[in-house]
Biopython code that builds the backbone (N, CA, C, O; Angstrom):
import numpy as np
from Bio.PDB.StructureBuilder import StructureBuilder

atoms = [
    (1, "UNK", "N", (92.841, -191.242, -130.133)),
    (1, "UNK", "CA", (92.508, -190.415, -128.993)),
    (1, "UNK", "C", (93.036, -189.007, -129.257)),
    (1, "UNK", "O", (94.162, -188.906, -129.745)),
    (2, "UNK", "N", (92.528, -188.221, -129.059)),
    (2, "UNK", "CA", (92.616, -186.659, -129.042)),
    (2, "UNK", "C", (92.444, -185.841, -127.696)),
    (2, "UNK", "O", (91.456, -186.096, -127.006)),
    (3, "UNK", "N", (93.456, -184.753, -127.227)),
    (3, "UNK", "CA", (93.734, -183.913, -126.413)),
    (3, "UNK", "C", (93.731, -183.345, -126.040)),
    (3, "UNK", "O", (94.810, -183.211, -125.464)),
    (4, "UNK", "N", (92.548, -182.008, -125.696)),
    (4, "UNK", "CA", (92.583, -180.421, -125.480)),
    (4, "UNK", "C", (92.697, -180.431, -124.427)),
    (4, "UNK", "O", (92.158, -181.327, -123.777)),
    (5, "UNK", "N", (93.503, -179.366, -123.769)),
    (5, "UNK", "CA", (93.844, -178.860, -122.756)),
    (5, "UNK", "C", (93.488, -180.241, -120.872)),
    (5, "UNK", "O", (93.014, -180.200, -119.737)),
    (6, "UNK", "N", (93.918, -180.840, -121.494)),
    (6, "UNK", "CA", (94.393, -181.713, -120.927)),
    (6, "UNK", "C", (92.733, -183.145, -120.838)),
    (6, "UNK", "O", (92.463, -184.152, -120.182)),
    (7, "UNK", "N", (92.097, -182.328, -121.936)),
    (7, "UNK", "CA", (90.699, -183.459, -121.733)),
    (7, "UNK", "C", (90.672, -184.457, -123.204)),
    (7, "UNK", "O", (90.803, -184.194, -124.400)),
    (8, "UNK", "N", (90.519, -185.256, -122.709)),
    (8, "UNK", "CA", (91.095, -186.542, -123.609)),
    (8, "UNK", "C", (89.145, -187.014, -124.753)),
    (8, "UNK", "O", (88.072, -187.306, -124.225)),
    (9, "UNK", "N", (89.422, -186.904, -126.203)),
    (9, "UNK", "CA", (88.277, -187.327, -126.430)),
    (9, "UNK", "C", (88.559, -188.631, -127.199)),
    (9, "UNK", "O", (89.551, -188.776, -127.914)),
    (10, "UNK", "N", (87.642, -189.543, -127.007)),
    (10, "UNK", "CA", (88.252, -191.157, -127.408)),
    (10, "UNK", "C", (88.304, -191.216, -129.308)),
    (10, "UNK", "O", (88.844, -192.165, -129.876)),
    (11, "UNK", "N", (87.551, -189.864, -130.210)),
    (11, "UNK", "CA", (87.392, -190.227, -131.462)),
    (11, "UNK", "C", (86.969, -188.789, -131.599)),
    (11, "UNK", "O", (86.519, -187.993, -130.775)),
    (12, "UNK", "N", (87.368, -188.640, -133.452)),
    (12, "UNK", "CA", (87.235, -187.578, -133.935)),
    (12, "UNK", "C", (85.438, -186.818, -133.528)),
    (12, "UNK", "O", (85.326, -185.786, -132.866)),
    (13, "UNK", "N", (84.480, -187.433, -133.971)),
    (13, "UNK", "CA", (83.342, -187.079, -133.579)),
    (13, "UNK", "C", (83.195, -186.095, -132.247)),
    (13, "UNK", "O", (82.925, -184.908, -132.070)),
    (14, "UNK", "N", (83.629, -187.613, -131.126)),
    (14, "UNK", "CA", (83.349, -186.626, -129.928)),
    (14, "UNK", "C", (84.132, -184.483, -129.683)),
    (14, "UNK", "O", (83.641, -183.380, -129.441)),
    (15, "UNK", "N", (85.765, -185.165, -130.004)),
    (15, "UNK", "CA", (86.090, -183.893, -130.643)),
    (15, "UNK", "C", (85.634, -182.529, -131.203)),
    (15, "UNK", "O", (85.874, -181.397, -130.783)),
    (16, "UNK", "N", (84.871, -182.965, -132.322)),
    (16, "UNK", "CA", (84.087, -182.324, -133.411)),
    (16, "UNK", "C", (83.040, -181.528, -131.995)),
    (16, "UNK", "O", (83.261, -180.413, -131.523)),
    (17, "UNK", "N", (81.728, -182.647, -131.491)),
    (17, "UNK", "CA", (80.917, -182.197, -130.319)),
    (17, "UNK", "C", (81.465, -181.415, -129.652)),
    (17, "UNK", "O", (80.732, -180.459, -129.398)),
    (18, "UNK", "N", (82.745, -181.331, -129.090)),
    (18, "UNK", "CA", (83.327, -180.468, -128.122)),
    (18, "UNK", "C", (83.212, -178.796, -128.719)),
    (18, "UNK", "O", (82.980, -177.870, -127.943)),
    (19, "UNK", "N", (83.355, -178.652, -129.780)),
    (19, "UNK", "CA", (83.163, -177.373, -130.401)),
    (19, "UNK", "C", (82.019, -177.291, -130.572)),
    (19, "UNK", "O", (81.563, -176.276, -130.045)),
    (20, "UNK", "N", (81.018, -178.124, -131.267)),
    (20, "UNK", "CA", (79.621, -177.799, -131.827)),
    (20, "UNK", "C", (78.210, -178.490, -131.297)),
    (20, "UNK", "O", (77.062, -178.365, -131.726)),
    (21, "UNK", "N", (78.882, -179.468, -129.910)),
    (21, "UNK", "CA", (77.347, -179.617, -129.761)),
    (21, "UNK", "C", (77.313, -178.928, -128.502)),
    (21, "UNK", "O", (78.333, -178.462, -127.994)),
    (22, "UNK", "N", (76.107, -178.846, -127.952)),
    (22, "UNK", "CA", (74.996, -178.786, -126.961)),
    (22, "UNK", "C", (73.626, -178.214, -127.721)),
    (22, "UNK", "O", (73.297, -178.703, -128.801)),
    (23, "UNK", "N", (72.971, -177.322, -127.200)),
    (23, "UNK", "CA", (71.427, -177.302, -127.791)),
    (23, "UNK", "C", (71.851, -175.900, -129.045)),
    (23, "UNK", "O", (71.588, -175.891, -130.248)),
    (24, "UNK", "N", (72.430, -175.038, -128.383)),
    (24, "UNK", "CA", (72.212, -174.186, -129.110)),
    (24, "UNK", "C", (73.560, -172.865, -129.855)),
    (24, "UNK", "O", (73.567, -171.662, -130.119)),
    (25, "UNK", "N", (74.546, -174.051, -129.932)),
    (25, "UNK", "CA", (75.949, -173.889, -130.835)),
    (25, "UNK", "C", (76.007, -173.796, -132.161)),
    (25, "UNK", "O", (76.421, -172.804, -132.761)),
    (26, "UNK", "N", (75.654, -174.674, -132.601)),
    (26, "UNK", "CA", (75.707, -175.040, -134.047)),
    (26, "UNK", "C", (74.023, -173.749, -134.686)),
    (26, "UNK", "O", (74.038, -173.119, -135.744)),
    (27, "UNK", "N", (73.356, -173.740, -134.106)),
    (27, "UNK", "CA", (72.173, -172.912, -134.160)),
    (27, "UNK", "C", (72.763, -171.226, -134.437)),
    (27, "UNK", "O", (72.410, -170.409, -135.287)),
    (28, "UNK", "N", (73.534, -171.151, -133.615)),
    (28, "UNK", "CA", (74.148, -169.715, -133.486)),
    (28, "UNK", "C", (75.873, -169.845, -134.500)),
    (28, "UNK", "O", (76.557, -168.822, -134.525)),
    (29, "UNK", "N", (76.251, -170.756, -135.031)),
    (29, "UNK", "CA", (77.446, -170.844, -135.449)),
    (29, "UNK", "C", (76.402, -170.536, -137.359)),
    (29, "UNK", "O", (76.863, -169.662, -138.094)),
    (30, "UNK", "N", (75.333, -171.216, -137.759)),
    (30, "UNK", "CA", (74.533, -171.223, -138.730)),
    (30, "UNK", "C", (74.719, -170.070, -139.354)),
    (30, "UNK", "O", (75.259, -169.723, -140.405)),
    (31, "UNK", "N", (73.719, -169.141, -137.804)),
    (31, "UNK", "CA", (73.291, -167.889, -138.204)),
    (31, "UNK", "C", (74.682, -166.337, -138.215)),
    (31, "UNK", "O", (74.374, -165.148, -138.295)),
    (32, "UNK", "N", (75.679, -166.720, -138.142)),
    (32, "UNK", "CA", (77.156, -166.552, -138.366)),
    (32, "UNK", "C", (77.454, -166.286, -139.448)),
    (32, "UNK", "O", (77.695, -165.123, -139.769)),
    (33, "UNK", "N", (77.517, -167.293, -140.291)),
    (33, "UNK", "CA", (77.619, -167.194, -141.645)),
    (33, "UNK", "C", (77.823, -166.047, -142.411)),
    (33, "UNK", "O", (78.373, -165.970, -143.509)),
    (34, "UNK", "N", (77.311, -165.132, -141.708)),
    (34, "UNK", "CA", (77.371, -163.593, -141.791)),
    (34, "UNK", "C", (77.532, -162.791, -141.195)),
    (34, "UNK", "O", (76.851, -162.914, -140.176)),
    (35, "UNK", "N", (78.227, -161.706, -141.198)),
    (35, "UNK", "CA", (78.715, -160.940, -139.877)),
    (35, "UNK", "C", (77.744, -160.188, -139.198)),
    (35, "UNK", "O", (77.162, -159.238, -139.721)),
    (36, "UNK", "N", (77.614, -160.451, -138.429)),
    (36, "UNK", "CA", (76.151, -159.649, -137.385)),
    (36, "UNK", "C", (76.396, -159.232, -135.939)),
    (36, "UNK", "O", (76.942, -159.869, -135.039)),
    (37, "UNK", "N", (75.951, -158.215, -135.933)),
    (37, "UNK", "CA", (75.846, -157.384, -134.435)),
    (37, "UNK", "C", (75.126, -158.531, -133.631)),
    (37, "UNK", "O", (74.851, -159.603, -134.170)),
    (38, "UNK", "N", (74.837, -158.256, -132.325)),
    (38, "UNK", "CA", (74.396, -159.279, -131.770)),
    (38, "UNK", "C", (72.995, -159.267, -131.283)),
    (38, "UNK", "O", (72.401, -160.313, -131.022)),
    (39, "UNK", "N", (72.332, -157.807, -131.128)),
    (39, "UNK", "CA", (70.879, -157.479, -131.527)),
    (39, "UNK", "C", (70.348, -158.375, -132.606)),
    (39, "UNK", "O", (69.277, -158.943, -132.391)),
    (40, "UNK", "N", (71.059, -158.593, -133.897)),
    (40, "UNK", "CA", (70.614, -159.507, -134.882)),
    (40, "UNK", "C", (70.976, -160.709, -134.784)),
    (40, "UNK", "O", (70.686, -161.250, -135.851)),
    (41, "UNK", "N", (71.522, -161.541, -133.990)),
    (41, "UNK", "CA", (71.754, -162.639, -133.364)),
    (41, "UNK", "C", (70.740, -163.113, -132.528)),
    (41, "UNK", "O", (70.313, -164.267, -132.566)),
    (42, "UNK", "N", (70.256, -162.019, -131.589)),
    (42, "UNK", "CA", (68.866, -161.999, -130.989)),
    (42, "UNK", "C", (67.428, -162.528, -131.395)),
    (42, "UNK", "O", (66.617, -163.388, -131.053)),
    (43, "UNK", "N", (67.624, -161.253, -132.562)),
    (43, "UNK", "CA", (66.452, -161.197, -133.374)),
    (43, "UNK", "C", (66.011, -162.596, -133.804)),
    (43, "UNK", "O", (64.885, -163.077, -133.677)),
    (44, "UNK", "N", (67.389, -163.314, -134.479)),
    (44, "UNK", "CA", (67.168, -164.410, -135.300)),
    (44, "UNK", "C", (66.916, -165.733, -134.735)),
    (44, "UNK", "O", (66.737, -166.828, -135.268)),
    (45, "UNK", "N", (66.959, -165.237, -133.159)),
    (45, "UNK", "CA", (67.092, -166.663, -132.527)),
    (45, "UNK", "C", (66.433, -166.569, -130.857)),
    (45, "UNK", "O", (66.941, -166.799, -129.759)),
    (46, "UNK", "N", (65.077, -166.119, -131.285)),
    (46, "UNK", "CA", (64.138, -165.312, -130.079)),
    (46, "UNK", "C", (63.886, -166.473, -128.884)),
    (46, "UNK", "O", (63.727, -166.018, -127.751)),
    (47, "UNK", "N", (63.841, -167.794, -129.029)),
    (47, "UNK", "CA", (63.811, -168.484, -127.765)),
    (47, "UNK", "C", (64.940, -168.597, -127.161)),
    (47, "UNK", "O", (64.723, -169.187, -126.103)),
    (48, "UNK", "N", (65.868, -168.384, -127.255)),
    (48, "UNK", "CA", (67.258, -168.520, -126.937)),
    (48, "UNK", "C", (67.516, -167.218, -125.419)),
    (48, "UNK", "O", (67.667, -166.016, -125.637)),
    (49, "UNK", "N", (67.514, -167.491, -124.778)),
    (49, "UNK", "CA", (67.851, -166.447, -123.874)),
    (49, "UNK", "C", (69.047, -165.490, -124.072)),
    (49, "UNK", "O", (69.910, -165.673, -124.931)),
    (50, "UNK", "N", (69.032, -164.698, -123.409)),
    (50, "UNK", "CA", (70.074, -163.365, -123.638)),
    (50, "UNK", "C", (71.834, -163.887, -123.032)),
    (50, "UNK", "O", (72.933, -163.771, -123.575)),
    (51, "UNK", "N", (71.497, -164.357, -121.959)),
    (51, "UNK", "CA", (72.620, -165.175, -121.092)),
    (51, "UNK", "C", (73.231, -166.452, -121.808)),
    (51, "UNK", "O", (74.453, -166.581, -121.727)),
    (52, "UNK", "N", (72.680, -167.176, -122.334)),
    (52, "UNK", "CA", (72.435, -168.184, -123.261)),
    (52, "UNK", "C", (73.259, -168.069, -124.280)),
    (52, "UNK", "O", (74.178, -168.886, -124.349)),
    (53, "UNK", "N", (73.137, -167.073, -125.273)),
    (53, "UNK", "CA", (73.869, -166.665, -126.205)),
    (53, "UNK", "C", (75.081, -165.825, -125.941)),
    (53, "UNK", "O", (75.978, -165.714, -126.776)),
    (54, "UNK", "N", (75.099, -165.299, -124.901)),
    (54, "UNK", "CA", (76.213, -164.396, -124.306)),
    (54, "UNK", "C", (77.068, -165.778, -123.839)),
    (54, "UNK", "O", (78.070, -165.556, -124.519)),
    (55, "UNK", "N", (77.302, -166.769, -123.302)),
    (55, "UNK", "CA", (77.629, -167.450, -122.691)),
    (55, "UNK", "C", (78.294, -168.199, -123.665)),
    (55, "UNK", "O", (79.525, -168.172, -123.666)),
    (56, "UNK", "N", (77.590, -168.976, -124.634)),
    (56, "UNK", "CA", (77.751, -169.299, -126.368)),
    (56, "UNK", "C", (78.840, -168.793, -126.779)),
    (56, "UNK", "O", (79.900, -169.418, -126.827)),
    (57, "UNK", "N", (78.670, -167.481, -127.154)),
    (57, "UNK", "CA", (79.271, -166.760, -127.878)),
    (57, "UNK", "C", (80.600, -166.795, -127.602)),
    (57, "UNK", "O", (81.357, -166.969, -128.558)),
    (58, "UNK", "N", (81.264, -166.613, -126.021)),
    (58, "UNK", "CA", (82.412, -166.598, -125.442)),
    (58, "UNK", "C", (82.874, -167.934, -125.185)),
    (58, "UNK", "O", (84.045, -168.115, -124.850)),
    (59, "UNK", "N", (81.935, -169.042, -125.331)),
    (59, "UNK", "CA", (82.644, -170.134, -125.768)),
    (59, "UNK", "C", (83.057, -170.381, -126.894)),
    (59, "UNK", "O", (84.283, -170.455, -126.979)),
    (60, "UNK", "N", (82.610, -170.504, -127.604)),
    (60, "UNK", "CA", (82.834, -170.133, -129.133)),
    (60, "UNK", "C", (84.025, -169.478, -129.715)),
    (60, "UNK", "O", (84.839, -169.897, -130.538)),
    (61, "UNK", "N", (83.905, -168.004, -128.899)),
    (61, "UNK", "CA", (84.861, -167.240, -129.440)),
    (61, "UNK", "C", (86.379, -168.033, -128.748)),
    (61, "UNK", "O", (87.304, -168.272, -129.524)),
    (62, "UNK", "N", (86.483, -168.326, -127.529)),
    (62, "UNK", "CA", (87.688, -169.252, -126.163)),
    (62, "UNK", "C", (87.681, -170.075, -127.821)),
    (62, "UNK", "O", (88.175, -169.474, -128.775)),
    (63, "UNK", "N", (87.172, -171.247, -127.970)),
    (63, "UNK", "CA", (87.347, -171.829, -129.521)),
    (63, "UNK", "C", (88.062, -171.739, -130.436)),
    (63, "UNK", "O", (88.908, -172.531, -130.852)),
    (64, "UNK", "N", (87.621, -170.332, -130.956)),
    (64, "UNK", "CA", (88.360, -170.105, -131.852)),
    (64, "UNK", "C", (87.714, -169.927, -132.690)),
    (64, "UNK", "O", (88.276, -169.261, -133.559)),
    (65, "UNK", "N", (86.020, -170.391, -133.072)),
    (65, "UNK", "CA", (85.508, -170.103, -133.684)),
    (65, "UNK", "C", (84.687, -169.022, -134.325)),
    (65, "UNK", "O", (84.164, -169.028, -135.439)),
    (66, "UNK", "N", (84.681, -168.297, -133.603)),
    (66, "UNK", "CA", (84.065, -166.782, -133.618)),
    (66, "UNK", "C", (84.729, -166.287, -132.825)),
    (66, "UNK", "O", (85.357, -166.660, -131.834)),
    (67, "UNK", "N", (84.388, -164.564, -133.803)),
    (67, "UNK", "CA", (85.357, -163.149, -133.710)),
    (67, "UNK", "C", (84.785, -162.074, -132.897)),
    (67, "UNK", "O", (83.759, -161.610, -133.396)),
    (68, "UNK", "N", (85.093, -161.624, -131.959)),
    (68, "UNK", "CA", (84.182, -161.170, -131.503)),
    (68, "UNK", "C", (84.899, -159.353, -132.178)),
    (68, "UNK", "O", (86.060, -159.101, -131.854)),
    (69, "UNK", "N", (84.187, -158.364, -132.977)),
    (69, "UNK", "CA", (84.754, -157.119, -133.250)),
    (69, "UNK", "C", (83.780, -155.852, -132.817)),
    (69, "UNK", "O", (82.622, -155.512, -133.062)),
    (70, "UNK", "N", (84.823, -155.369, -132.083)),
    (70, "UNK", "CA", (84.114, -154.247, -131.630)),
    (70, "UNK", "C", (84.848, -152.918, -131.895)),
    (70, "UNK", "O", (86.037, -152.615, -131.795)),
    (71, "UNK", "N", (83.737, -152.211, -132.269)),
    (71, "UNK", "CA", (84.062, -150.822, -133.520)),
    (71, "UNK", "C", (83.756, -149.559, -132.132)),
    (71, "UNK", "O", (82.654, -149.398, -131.606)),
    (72, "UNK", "N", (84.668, -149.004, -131.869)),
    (72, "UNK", "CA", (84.636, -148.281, -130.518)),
    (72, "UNK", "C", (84.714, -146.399, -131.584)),
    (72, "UNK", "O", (84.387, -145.312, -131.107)),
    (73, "UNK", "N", (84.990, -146.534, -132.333)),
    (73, "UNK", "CA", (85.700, -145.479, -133.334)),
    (73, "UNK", "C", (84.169, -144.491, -133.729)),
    (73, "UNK", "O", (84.302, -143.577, -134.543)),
    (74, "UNK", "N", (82.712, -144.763, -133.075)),
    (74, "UNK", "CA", (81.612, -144.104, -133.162)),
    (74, "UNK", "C", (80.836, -144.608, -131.954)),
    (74, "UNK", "O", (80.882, -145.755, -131.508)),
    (75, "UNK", "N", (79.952, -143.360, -131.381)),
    (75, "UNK", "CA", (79.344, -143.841, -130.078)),
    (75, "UNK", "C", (78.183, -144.080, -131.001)),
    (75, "UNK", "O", (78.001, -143.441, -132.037)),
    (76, "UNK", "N", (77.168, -145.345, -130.416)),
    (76, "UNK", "CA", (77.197, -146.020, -129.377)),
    (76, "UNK", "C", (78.422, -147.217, -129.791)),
    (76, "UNK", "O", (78.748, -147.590, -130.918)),
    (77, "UNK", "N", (78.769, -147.503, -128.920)),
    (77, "UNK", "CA", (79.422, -148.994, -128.927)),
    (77, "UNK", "C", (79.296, -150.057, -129.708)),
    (77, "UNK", "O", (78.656, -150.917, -129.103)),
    (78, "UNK", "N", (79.651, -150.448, -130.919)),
    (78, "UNK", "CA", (78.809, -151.312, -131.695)),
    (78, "UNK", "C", (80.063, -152.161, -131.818)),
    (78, "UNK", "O", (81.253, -151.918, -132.018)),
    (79, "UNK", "N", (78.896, -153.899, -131.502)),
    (79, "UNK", "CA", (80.049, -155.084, -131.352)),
    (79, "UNK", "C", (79.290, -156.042, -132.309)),
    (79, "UNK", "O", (78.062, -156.134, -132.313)),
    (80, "UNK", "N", (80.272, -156.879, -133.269)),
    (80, "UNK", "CA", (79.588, -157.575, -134.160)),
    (80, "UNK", "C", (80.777, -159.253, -134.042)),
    (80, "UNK", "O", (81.966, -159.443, -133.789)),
    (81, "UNK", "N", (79.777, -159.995, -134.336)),
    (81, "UNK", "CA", (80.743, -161.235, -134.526)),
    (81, "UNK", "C", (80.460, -161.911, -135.635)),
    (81, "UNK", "O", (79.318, -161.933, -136.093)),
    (82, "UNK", "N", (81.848, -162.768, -136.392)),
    (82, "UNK", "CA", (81.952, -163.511, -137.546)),
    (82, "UNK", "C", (82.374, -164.780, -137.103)),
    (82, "UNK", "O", (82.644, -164.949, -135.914)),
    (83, "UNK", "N", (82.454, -165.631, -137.873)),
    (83, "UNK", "CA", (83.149, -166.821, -137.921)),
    (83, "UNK", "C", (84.592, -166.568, -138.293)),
    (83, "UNK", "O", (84.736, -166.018, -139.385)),
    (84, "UNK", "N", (85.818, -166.885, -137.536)),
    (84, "UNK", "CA", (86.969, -166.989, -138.031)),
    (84, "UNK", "C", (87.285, -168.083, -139.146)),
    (84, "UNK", "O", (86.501, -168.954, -139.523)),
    (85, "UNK", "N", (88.753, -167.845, -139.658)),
    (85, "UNK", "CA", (88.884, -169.033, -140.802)),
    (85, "UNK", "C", (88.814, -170.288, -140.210)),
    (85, "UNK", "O", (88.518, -171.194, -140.988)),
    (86, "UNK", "N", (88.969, -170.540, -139.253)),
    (86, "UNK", "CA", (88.878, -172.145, -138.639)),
    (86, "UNK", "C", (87.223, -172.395, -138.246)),
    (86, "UNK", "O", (86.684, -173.498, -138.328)),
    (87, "UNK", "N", (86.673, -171.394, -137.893)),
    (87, "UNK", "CA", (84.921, -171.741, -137.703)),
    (87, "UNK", "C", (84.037, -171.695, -139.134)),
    (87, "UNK", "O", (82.850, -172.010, -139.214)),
    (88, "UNK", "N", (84.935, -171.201, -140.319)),
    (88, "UNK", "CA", (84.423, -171.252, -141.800)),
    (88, "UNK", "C", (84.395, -172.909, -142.020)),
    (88, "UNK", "O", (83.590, -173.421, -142.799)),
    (89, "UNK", "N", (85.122, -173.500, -141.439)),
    (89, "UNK", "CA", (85.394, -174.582, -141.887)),
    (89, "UNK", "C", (84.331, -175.797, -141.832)),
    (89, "UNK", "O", (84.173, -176.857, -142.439)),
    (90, "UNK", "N", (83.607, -175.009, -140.662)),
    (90, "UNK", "CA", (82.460, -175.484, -140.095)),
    (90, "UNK", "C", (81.087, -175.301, -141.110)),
    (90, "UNK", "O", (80.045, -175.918, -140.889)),
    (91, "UNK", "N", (81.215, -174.589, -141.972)),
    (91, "UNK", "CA", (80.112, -174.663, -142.864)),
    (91, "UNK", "C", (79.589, -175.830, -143.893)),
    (91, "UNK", "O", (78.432, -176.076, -144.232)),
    (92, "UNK", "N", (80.439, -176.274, -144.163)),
    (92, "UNK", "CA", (80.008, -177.340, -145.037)),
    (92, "UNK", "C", (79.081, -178.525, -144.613)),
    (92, "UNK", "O", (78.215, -179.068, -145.299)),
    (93, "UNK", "N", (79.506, -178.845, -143.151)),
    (93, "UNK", "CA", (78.770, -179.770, -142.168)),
    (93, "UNK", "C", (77.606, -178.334, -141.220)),
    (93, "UNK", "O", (76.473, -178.414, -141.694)),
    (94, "UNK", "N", (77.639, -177.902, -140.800)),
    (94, "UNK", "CA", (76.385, -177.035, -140.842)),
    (94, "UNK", "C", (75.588, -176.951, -141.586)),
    (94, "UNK", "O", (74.437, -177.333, -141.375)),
    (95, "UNK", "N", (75.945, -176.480, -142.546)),
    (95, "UNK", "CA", (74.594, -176.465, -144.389)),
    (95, "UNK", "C", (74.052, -177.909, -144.264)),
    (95, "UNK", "O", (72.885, -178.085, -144.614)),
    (96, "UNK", "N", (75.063, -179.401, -143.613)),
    (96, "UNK", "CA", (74.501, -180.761, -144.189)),
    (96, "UNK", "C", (74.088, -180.742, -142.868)),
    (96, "UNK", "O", (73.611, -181.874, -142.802)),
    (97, "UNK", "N", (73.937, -180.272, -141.799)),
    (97, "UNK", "CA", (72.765, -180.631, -141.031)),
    (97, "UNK", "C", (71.625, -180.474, -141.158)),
    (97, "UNK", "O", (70.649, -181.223, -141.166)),
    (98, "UNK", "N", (71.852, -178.993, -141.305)),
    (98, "UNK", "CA", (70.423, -177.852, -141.476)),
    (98, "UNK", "C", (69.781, -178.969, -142.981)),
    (98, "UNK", "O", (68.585, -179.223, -143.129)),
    (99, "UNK", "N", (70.576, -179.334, -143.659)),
    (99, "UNK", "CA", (69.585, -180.002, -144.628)),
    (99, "UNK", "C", (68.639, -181.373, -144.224)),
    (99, "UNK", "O", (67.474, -181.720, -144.419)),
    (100, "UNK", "N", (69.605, -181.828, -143.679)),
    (100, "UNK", "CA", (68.931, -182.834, -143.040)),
    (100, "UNK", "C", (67.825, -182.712, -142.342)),
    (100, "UNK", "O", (66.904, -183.516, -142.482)),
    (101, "UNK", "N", (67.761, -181.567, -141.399)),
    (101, "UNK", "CA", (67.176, -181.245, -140.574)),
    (101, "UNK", "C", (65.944, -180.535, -141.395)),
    (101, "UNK", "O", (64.939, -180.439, -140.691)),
    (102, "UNK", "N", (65.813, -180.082, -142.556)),
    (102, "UNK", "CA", (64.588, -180.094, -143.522)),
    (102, "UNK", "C", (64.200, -181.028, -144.045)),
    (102, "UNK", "O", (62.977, -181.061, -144.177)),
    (103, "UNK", "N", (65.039, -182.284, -144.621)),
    (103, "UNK", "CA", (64.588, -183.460, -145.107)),
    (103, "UNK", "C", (63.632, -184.069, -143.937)),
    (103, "UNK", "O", (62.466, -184.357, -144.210)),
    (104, "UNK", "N", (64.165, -184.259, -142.609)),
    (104, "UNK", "CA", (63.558, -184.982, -141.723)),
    (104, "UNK", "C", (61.994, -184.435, -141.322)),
    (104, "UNK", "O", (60.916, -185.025, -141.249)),
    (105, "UNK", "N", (62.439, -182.867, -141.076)),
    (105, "UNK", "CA", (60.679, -182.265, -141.253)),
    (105, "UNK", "C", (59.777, -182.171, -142.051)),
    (105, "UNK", "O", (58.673, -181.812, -141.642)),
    (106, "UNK", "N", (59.975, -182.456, -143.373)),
    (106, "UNK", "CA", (59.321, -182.402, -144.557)),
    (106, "UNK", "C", (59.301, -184.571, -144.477)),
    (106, "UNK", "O", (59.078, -185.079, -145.575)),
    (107, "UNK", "N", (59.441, -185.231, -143.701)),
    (107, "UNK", "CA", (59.066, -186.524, -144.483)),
    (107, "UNK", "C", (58.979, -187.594, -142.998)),
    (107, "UNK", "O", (58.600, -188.741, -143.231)),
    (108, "UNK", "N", (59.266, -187.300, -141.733)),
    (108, "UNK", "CA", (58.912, -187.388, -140.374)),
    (108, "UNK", "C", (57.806, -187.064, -140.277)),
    (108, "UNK", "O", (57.589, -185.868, -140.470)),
    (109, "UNK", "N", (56.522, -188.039, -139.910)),
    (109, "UNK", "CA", (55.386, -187.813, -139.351)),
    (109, "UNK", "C", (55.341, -186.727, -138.387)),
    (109, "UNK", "O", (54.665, -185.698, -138.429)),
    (110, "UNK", "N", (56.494, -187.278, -137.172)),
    (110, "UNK", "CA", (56.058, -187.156, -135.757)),
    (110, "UNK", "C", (56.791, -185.535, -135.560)),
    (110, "UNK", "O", (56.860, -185.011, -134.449)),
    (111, "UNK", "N", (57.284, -184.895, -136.766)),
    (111, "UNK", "CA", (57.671, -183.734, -136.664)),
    (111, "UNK", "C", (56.867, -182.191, -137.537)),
    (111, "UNK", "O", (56.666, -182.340, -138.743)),
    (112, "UNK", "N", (56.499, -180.968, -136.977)),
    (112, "UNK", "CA", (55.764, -180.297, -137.538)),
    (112, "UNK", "C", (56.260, -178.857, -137.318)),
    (112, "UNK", "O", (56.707, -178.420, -136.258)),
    (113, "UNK", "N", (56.135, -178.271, -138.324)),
    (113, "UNK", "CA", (56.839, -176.703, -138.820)),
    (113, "UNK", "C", (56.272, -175.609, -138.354)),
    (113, "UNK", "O", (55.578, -175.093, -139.231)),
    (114, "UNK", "N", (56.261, -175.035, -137.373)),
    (114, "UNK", "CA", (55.531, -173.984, -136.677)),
    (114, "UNK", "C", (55.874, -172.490, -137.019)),
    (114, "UNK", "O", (57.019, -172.240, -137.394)),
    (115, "UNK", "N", (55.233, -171.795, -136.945)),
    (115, "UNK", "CA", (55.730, -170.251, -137.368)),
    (115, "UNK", "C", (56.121, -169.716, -136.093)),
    (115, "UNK", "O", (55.634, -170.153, -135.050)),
    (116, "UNK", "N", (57.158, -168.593, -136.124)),
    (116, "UNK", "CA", (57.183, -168.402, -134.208)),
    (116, "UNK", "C", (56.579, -167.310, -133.968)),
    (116, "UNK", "O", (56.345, -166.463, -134.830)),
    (117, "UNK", "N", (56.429, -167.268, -133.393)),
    (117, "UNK", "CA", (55.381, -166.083, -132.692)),
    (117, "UNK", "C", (56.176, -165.067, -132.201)),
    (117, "UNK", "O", (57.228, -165.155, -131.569)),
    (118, "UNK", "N", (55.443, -163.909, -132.628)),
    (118, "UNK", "CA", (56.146, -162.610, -132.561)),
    (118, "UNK", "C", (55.636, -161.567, -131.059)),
    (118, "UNK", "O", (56.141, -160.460, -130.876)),
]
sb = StructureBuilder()
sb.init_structure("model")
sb.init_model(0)
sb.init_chain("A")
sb.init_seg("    ")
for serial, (resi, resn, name, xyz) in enumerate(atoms, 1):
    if name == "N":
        sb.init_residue(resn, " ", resi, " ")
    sb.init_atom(name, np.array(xyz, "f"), 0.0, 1.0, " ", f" {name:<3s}", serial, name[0])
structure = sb.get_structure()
């Protein structure tokens, strides 16, 4: 059994979920990987609402997993976020989803690869 802030998870997994699941965590933790303003966070992830990812993000960052840096030292305001060293850690099982998650579309009937619309 495991402990955060006073919420009890019965096994490592669920744990793990507490940081990286719901719909669209691990989606935005991916596209991380690289340090990006959040216009390009946008860009990369157009069904995702604006609130959505704002909301994300500050969970994420409460986490620990992402940085949130903001460069005040030139107008306009420019704010960019990374993965910290503890949300790096998260890559290795990210890359093996996202793979999976091509194996399954490339060999799943009932699944099909759409282009998104601009």
């Amino acid at each position: 059994m495991y402990c955060i802030d006073n919420k009890e998870y019965p096994c490592s997994t669920s744990l793990a979920m507490k940081y990286i699941g719901g719909k669209w965590k691990a989606a935005i933790l991916i596209h991380l990987m690289q340090r990006k303003r959040y216009h390009e966070l946008r860009k990369d992830l157009p069904m995702v609402t604006e609130r959505t990812i704002s909301l994300q993000l500050k969970e994420l960052e409460e986490d620990g997993l992402v940085k949130r840096i903001v460069h005040t030292h030139k107008p306009p305001l420019k704010v960019e976020y990374e993965l910290t060293p503890f949300g790096k850690t998260l890559i290795p099982v990210l890359k093996a989803i996202s793979d999976w998650g091509k194996k399954a579309a490339s060999t799943h009937k009932q699944i099909r690869v759409v282009q998104p619309s601009s």
